[in-house]
PDB file of the backbone (N, CA, C, O) and the ligand in Angstrom, with CONECT records:
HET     ZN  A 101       1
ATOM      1  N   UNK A   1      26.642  76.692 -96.795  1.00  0.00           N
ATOM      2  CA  UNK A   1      27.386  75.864 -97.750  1.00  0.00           C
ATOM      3  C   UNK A   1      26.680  74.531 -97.947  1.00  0.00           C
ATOM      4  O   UNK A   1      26.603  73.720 -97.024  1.00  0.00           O
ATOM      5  N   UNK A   2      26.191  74.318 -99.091  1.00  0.00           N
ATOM      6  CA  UNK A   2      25.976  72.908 -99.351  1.00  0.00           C
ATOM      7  C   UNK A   2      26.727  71.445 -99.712  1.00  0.00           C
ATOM      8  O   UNK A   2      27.622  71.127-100.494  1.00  0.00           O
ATOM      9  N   UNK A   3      25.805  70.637 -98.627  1.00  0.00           N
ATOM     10  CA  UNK A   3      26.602  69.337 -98.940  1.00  0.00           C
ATOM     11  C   UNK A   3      28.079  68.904-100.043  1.00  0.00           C
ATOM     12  O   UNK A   3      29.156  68.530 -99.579  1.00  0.00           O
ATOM     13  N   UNK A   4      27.842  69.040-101.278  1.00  0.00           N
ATOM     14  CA  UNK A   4      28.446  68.771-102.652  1.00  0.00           C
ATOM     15  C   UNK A   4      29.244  69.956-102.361  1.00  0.00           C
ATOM     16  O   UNK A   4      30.323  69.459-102.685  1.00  0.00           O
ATOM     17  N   UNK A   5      29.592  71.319-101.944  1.00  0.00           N
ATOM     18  CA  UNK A   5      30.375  71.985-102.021  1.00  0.00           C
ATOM     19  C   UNK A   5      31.480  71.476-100.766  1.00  0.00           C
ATOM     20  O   UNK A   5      32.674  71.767-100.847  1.00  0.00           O
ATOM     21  N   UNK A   6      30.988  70.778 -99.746  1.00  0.00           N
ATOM     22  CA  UNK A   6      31.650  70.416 -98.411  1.00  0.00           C
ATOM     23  C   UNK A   6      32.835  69.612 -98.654  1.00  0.00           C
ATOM     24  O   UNK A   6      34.018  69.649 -98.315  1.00  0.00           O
ATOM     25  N   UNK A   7      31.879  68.666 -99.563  1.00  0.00           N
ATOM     26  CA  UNK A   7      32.612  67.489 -99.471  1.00  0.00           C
ATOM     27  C   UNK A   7      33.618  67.712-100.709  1.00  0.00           C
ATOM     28  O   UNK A   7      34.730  67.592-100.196  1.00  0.00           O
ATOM     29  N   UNK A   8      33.774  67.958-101.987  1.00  0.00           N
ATOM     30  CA  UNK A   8      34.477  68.406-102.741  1.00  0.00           C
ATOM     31  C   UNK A   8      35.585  69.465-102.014  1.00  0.00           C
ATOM     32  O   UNK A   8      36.691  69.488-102.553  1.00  0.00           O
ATOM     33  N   UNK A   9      35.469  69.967-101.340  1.00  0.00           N
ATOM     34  CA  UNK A   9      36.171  70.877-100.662  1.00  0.00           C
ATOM     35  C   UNK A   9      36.849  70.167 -99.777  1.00  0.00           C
ATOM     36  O   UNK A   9      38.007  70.453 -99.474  1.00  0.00           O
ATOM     37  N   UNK A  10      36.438  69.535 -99.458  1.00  0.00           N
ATOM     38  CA  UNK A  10      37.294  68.164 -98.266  1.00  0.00           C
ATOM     39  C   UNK A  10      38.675  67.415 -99.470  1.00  0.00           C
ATOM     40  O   UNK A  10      39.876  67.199 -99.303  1.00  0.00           O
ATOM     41  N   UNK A  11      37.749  67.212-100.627  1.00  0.00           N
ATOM     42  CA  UNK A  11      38.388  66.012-101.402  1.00  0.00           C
ATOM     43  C   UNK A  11      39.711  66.999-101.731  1.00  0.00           C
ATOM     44  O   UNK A  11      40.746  66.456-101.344  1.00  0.00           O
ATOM     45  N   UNK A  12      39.892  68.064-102.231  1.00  0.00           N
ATOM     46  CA  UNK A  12      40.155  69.007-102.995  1.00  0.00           C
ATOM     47  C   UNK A  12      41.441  69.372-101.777  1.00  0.00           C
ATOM     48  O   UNK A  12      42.594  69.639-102.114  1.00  0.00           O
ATOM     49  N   UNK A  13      40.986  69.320-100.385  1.00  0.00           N
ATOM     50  CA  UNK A  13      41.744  69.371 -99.175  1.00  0.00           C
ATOM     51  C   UNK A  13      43.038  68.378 -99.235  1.00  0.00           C
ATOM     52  O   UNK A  13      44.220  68.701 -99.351  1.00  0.00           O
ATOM     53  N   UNK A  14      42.542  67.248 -99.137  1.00  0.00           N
ATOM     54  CA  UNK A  14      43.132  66.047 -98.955  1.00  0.00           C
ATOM     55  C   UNK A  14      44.144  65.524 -99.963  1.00  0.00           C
ATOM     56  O   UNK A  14      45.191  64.945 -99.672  1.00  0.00           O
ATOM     57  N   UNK A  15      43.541  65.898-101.622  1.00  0.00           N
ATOM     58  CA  UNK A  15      44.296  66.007-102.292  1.00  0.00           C
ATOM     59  C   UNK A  15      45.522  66.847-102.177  1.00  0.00           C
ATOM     60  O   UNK A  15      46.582  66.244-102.012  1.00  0.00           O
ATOM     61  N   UNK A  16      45.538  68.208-102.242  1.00  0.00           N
ATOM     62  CA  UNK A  16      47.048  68.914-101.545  1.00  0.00           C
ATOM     63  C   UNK A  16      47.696  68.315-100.932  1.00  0.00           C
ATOM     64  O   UNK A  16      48.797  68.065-101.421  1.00  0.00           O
ATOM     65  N   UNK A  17      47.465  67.905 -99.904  1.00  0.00           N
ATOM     66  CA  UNK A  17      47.602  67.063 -98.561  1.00  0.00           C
ATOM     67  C   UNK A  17      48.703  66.116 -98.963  1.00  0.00           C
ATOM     68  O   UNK A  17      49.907  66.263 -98.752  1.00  0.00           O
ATOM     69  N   UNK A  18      47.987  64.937 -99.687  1.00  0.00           N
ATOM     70  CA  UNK A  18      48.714  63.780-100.326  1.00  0.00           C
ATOM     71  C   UNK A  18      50.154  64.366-100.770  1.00  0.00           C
ATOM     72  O   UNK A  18      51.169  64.220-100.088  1.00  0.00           O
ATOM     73  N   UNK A  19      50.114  64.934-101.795  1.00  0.00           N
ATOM     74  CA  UNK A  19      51.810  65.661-102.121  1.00  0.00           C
ATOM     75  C   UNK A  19      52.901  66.180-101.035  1.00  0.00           C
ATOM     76  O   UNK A  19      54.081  65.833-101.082  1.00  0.00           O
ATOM     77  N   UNK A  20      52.390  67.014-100.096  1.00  0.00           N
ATOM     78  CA  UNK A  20      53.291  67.433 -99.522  1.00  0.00           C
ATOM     79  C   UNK A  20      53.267  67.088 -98.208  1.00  0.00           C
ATOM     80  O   UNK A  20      54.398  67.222 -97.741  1.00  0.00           O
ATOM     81  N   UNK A  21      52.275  66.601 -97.192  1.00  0.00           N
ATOM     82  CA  UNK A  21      52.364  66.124 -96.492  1.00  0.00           C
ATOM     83  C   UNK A  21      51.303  64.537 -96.459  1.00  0.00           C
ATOM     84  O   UNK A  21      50.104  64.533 -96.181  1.00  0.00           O
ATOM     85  N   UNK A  22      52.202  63.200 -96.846  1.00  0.00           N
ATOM     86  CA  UNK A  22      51.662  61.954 -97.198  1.00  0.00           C
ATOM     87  C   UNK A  22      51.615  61.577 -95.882  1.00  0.00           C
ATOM     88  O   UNK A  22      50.557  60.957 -95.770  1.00  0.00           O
ATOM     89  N   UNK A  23      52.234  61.611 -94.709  1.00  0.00           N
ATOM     90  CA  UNK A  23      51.921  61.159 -93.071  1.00  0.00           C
ATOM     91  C   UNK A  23      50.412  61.974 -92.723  1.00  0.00           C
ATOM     92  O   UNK A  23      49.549  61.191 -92.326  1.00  0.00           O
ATOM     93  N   UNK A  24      50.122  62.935 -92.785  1.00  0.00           N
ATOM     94  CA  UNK A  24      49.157  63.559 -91.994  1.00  0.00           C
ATOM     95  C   UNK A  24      47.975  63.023 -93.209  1.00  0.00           C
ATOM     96  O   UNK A  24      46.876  62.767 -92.717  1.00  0.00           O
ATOM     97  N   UNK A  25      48.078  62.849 -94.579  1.00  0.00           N
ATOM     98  CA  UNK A  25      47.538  62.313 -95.713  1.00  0.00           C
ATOM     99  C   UNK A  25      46.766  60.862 -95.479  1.00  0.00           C
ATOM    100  O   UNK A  25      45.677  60.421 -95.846  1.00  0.00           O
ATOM    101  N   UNK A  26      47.855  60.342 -94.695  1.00  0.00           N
ATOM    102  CA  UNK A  26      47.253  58.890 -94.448  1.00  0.00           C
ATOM    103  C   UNK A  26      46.452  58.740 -93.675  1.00  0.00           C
ATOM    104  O   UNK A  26      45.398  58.147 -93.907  1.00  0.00           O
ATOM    105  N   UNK A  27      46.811  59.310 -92.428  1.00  0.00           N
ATOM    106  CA  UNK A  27      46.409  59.470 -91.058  1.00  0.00           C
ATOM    107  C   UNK A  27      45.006  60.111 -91.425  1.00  0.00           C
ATOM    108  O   UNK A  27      43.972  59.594 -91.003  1.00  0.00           O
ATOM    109  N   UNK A  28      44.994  60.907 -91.982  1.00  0.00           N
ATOM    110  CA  UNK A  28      43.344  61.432 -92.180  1.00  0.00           C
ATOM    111  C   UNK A  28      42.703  60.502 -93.221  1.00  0.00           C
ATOM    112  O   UNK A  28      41.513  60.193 -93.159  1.00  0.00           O
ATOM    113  N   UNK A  29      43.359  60.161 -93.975  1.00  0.00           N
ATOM    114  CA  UNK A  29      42.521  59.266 -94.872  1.00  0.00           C
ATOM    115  C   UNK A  29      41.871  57.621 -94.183  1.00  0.00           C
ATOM    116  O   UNK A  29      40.859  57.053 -94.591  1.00  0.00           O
ATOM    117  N   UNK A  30      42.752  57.154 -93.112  1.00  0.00           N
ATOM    118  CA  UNK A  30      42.295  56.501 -92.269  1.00  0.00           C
ATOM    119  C   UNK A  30      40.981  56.465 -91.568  1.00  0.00           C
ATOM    120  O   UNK A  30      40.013  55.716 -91.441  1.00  0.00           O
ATOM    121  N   UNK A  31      41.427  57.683 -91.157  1.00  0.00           N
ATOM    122  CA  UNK A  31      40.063  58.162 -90.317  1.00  0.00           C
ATOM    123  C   UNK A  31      38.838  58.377 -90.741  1.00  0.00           C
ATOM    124  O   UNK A  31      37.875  58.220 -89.991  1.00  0.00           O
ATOM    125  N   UNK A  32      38.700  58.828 -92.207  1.00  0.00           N
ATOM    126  CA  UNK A  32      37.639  59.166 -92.864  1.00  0.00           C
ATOM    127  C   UNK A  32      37.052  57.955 -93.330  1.00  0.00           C
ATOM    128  O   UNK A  32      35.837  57.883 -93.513  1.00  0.00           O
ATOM    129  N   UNK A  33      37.980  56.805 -93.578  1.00  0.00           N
ATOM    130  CA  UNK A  33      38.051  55.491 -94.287  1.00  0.00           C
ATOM    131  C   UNK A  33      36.860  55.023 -93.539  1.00  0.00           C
ATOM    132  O   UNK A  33      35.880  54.645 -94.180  1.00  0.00           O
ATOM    133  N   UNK A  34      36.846  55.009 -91.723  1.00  0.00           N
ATOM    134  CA  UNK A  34      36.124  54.572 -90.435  1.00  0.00           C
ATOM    135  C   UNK A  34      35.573  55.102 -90.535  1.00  0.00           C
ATOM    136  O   UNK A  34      34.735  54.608 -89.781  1.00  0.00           O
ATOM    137  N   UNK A  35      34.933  56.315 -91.069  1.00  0.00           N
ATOM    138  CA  UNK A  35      33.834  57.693 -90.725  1.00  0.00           C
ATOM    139  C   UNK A  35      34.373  57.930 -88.793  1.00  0.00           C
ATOM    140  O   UNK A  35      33.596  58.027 -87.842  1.00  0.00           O
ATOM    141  N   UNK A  36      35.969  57.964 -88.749  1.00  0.00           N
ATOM    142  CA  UNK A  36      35.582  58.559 -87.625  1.00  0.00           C
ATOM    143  C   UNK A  36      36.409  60.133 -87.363  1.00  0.00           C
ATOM    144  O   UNK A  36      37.562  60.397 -87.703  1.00  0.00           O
ATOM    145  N   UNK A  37      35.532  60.951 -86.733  1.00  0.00           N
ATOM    146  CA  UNK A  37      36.500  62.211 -86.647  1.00  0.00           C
ATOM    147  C   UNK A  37      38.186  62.252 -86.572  1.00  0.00           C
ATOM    148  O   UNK A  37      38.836  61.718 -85.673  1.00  0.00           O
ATOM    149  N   UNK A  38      38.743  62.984 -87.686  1.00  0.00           N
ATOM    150  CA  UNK A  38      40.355  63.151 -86.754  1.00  0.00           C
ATOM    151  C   UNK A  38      40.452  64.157 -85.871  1.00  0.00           C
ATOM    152  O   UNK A  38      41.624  64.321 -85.531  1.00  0.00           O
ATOM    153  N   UNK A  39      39.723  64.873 -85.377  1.00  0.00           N
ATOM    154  CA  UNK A  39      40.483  65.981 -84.555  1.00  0.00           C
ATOM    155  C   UNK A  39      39.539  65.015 -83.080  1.00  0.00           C
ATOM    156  O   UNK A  39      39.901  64.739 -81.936  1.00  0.00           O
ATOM    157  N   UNK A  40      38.865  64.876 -83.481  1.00  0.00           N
ATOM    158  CA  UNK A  40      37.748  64.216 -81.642  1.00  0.00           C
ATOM    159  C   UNK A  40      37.935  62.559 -81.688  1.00  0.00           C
ATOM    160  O   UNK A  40      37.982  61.722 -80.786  1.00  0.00           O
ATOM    161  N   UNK A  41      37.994  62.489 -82.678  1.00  0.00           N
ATOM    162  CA  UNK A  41      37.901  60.341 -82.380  1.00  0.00           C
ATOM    163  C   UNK A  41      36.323  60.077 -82.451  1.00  0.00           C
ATOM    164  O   UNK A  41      35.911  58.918 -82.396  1.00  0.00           O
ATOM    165  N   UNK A  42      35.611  60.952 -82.549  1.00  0.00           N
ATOM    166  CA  UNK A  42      33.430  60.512 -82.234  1.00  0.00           C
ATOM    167  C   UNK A  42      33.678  59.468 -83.707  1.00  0.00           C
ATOM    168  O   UNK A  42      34.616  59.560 -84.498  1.00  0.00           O
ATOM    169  N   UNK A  43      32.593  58.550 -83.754  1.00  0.00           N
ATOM    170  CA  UNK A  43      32.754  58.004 -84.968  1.00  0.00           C
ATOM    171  C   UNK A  43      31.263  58.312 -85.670  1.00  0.00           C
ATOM    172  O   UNK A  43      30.489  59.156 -85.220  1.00  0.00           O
ATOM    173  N   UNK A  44      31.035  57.615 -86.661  1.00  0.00           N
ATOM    174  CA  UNK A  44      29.960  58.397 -87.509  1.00  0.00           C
ATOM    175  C   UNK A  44      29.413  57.329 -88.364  1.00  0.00           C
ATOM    176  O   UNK A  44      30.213  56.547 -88.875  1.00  0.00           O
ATOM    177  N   UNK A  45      27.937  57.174 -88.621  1.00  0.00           N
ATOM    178  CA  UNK A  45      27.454  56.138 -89.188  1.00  0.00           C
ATOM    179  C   UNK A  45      27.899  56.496 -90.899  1.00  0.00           C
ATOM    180  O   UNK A  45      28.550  55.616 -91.463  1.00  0.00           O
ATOM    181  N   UNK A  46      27.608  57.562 -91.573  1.00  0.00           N
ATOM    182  CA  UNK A  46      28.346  57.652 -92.914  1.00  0.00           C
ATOM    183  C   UNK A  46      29.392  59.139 -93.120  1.00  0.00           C
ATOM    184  O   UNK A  46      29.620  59.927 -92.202  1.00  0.00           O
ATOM    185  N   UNK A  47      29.777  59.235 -94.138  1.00  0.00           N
ATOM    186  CA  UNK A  47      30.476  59.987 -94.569  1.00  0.00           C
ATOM    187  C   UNK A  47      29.888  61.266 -94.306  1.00  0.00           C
ATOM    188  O   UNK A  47      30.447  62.026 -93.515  1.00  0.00           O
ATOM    189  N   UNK A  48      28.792  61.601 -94.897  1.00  0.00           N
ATOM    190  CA  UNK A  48      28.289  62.846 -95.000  1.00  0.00           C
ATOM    191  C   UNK A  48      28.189  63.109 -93.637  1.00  0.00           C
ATOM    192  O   UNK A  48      28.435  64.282 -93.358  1.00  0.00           O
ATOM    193  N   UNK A  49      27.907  62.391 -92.708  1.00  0.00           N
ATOM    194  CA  UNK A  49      27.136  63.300 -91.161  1.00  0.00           C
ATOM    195  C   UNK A  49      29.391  63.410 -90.556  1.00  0.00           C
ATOM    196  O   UNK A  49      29.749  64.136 -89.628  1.00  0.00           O
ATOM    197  N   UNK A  50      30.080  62.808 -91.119  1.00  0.00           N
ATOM    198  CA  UNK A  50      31.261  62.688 -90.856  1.00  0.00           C
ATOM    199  C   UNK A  50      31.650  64.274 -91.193  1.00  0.00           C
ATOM    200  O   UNK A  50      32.070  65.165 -90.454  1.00  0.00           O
ATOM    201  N   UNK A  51      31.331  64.254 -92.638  1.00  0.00           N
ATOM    202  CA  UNK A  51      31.536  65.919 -93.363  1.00  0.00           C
ATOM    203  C   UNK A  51      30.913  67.013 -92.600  1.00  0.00           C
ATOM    204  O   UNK A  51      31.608  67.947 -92.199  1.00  0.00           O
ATOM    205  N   UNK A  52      29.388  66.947 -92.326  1.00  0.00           N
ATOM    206  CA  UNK A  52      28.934  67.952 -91.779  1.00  0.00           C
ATOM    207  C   UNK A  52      29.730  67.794 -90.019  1.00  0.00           C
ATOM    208  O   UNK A  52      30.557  68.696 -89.885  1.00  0.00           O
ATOM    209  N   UNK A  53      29.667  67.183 -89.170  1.00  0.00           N
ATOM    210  CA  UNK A  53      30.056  67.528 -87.998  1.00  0.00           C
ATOM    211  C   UNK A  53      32.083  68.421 -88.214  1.00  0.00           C
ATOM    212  O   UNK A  53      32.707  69.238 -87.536  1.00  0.00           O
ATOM    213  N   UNK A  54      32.337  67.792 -89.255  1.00  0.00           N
ATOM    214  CA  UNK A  54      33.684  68.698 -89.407  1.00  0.00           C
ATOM    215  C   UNK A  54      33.664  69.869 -89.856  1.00  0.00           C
ATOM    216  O   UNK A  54      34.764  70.378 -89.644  1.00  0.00           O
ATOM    217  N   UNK A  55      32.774  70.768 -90.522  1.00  0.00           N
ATOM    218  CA  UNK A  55      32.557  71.540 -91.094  1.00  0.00           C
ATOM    219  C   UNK A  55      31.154  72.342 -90.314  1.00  0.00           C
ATOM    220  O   UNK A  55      30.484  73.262 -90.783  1.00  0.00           O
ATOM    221  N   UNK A  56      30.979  71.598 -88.892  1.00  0.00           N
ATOM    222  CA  UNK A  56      30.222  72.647 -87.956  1.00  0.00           C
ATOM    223  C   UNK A  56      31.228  72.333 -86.962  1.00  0.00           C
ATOM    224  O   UNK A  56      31.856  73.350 -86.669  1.00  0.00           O
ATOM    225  N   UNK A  57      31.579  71.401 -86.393  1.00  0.00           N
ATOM    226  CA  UNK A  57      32.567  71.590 -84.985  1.00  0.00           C
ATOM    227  C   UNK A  57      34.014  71.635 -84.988  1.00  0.00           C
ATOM    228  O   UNK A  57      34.646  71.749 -83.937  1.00  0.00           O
ATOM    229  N   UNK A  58      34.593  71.546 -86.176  1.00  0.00           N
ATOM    230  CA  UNK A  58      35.609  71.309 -85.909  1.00  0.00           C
ATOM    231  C   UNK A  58      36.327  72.618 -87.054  1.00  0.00           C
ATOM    232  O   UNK A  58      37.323  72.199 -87.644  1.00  0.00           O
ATOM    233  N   UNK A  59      35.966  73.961 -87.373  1.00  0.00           N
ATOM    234  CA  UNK A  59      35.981  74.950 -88.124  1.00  0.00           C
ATOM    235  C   UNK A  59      37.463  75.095 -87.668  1.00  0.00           C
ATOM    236  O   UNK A  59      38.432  74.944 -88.412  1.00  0.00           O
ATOM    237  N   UNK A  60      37.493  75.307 -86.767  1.00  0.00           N
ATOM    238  CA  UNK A  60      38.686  76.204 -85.973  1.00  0.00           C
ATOM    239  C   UNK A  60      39.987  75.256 -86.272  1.00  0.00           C
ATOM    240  O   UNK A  60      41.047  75.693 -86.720  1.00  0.00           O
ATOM    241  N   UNK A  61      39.776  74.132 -86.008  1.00  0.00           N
ATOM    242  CA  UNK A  61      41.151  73.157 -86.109  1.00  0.00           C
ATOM    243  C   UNK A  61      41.381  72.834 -87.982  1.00  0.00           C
ATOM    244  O   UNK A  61      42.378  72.601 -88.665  1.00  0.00           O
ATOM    245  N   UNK A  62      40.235  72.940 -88.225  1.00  0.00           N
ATOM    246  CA  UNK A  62      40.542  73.087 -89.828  1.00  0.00           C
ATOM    247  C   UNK A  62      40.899  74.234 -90.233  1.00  0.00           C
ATOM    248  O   UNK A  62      41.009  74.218 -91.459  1.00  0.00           O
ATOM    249  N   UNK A  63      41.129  75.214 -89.791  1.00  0.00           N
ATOM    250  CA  UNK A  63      41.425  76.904 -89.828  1.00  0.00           C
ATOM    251  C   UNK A  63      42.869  76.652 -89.782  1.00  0.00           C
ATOM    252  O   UNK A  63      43.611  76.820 -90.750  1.00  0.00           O
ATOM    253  N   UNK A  64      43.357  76.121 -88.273  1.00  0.00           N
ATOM    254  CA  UNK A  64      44.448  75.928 -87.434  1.00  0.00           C
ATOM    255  C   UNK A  64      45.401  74.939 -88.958  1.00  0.00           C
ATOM    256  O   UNK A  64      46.408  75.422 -89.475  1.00  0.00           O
ATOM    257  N   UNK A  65      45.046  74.141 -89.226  1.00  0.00           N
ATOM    258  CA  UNK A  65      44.911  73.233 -90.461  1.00  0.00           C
ATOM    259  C   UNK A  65      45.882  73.568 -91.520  1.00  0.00           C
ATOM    260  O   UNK A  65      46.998  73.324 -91.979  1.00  0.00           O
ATOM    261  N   UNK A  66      44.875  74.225 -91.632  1.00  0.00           N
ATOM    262  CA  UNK A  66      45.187  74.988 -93.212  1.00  0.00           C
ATOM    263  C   UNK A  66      46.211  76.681 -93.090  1.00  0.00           C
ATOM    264  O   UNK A  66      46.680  77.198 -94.104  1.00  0.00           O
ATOM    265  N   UNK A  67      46.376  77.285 -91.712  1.00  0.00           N
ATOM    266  CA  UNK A  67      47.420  77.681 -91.832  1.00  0.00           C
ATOM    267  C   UNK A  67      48.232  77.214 -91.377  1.00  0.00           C
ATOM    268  O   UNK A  67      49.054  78.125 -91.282  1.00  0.00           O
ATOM    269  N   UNK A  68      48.917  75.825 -90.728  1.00  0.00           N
ATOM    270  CA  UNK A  68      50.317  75.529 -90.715  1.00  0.00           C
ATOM    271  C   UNK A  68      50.597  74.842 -91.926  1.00  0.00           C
ATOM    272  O   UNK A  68      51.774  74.625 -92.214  1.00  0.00           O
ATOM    273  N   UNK A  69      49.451  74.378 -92.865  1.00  0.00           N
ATOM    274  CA  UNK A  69      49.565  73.897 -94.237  1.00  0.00           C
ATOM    275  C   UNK A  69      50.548  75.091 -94.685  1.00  0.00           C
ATOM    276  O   UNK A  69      51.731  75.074 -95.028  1.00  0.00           O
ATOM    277  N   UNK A  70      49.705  76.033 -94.566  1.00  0.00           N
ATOM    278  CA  UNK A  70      50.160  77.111 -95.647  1.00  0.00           C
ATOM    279  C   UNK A  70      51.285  77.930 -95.294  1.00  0.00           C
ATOM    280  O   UNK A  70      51.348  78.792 -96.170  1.00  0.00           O
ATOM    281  N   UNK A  71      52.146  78.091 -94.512  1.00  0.00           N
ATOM    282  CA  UNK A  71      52.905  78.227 -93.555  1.00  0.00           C
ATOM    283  C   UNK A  71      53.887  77.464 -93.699  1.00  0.00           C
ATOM    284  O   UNK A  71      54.944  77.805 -93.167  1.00  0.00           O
ATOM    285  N   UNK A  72      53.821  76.121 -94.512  1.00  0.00           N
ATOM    286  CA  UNK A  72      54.837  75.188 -94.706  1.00  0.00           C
ATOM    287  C   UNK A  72      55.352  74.373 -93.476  1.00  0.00           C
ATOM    288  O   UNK A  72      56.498  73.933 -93.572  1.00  0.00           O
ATOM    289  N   UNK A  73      54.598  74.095 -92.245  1.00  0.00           N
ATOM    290  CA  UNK A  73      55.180  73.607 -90.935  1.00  0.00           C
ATOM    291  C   UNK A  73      55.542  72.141 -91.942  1.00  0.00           C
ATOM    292  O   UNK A  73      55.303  71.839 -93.111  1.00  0.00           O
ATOM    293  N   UNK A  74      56.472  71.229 -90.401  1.00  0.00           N
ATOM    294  CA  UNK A  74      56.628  70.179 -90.969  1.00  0.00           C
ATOM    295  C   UNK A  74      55.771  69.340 -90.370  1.00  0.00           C
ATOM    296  O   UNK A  74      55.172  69.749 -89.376  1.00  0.00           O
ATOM    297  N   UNK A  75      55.554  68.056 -90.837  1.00  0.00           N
ATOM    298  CA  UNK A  75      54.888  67.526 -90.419  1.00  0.00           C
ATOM    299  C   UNK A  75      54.498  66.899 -88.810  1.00  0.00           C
ATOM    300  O   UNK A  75      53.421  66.739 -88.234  1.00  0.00           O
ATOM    301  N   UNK A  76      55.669  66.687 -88.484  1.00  0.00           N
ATOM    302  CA  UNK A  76      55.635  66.638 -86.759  1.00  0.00           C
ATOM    303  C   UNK A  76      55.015  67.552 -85.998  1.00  0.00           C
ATOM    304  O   UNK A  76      54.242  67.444 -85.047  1.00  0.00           O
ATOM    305  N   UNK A  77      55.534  68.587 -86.639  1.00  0.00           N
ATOM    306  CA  UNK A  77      54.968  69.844 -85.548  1.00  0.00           C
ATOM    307  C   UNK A  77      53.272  69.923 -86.210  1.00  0.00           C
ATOM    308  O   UNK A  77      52.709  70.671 -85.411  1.00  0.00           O
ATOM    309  N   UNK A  78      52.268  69.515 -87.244  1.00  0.00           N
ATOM    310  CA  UNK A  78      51.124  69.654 -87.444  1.00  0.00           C
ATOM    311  C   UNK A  78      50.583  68.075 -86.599  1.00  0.00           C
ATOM    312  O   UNK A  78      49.389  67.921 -86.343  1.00  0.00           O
ATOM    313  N   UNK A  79      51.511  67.113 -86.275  1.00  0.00           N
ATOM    314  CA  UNK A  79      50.951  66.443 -85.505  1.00  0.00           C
ATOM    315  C   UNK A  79      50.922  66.449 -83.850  1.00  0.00           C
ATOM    316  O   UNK A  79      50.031  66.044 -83.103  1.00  0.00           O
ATOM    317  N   UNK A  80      52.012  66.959 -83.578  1.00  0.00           N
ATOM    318  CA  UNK A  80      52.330  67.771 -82.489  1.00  0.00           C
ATOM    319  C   UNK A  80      50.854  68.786 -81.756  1.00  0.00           C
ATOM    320  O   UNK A  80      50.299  68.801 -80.658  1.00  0.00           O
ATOM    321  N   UNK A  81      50.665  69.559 -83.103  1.00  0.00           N
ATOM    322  CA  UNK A  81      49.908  70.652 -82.591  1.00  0.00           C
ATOM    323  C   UNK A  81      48.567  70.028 -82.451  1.00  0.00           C
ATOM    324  O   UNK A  81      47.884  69.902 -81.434  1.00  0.00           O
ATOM    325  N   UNK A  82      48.249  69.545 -84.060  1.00  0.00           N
ATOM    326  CA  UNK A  82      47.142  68.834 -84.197  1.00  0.00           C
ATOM    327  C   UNK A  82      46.361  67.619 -83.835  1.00  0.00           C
ATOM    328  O   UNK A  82      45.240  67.391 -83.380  1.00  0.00           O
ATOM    329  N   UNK A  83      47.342  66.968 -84.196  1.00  0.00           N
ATOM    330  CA  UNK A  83      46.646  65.294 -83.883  1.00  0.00           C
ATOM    331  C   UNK A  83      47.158  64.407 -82.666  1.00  0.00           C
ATOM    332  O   UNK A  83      46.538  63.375 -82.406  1.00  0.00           O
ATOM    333  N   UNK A  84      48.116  64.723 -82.013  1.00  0.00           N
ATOM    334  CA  UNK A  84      48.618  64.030 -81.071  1.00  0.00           C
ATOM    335  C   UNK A  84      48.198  63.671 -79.998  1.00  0.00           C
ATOM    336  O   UNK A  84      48.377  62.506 -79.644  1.00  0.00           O
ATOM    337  N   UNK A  85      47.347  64.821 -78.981  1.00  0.00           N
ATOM    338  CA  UNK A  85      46.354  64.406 -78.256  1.00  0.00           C
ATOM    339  C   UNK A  85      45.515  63.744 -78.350  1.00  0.00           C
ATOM    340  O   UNK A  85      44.989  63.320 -77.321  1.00  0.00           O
ATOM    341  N   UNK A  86      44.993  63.343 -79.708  1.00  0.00           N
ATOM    342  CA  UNK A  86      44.131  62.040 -79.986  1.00  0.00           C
ATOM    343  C   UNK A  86      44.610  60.929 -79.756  1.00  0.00           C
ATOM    344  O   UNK A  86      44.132  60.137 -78.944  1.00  0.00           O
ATOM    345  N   UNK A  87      45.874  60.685 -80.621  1.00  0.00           N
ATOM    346  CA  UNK A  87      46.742  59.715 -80.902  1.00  0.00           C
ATOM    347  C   UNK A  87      47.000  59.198 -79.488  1.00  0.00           C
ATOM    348  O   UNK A  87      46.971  57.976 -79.342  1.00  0.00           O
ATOM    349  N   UNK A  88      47.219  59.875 -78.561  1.00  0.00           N
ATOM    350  CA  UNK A  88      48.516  59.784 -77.715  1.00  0.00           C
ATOM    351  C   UNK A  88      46.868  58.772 -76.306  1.00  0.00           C
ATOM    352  O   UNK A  88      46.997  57.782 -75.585  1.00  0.00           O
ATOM    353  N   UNK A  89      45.680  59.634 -76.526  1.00  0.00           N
ATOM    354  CA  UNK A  89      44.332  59.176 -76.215  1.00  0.00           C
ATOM    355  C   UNK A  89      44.003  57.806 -76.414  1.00  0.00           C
ATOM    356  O   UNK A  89      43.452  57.186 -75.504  1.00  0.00           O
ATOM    357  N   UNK A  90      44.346  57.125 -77.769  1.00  0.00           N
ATOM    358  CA  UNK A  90      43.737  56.099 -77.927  1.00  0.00           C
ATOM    359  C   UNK A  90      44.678  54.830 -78.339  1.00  0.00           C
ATOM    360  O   UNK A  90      44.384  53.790 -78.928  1.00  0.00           O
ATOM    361  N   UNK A  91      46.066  55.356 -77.751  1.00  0.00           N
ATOM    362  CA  UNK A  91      47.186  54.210 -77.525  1.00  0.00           C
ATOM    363  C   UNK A  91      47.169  53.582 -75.906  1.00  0.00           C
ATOM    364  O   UNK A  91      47.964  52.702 -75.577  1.00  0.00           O
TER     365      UNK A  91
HETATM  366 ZN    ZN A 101      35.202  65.693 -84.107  1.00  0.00          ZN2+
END
């Protein structure tokens, strides 16, 4: 997959995102804001090496992702599952 397909695919992500779930929306948009990972916390000198390390290491939790997206979970429980061990890491 090339670059321009990654990242459009990210944008294209995030957009959904925004509508139905605006907490997990922010929270990632934060993170990307920093170039720093949401699922690990690593941070990243730009965007793109931000894109590629999510789209080589972090496949599975974006998998995980996109079916409680699709699945309709609520948002607690995708932070619960997903993001909380970070969160809960760097409080
Ligand atoms: Zn990461």
């Amino acid at each position: 997959m090339g670059l321009m397909s990654m990242v459009s695919k990210r944008e294209k992500f995030t957009e959904s995102l925004k509508k139905k779930y605006p907490n997990v929306y922010s929270f990632l948009k934060e993170k990307i804001e920093r170039n720093e990972c949401p699922f690990c916390g690593e941070r990243f000198s730009a965007k793109w090496s931000l894109a590629r390390h999510l789209f080589t290491r972090h496949v599975e939790d974006l998998k995980m992702l996109s079916k409680m997206l699709r699945e309709k979970a609520d948002e607690k429980e995708i932070f619960d599952r997903i993001f909380l061990p970070l969160m809960v890491e760097e409080s």
